[in-house]
C-alpha positions, -999 to +999 in steps of 0.1 A: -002-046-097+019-042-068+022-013-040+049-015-017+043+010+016+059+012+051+031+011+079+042+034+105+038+024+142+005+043+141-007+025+110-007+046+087+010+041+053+039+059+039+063+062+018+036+044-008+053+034-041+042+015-075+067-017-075+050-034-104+030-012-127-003-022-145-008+014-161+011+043-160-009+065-185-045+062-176-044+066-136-043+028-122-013+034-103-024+067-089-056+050-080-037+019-067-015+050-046-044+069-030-066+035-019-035+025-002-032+058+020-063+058+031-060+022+049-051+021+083-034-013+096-023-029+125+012-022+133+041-049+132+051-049+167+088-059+182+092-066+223+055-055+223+056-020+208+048-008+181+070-007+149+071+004+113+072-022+090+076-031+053+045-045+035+034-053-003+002-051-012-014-064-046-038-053-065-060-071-090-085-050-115-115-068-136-134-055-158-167-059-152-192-053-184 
C-alpha cells in the first residue's frame, strides 16, 4: 500500500491520499490515512528554510496468527 502526503514546512502531513490501495472495503486505507497524519517529519528545506515537500510512504500489513 502506498500513501502519498505533502509535509508542510512545519511537518505536518497534508493533503494525505491512497495512491495504491490494499483495501478499500474493510478500513486499511483509512487506517493507512490516519497513522500518516499523526506523524510529524522533518521538513525538506531549500536555501535553508523550511519547505513543503512531496513524499510516499509504503505501507506493508502481515498477518500475524
Amino acid at each position: 500500500m502506498r500513501v502519498e502526503a505533502v509535509v508542510k514546512s512545519d511537518g505536518t502531513p497534508d493533503e494525505i491520499n491512497v495512491t495504491r490501495s490494499l483495501d478499500r472495503y474493510f478500513g486499511l486505507d483509512n487506517e493507512a490515512r490516519t497513522a500518516a497524519a499523526k506523524w510529524r517529519f522533518e521538513p525538506g528545506r531549500k536555501d535553508g528554510k523550511p519547505v513543503a515537500v512531496r513524499i510516499w510512504i509504503d505501507f506493508e500489513f502481515k498477518l500475524t496468527p
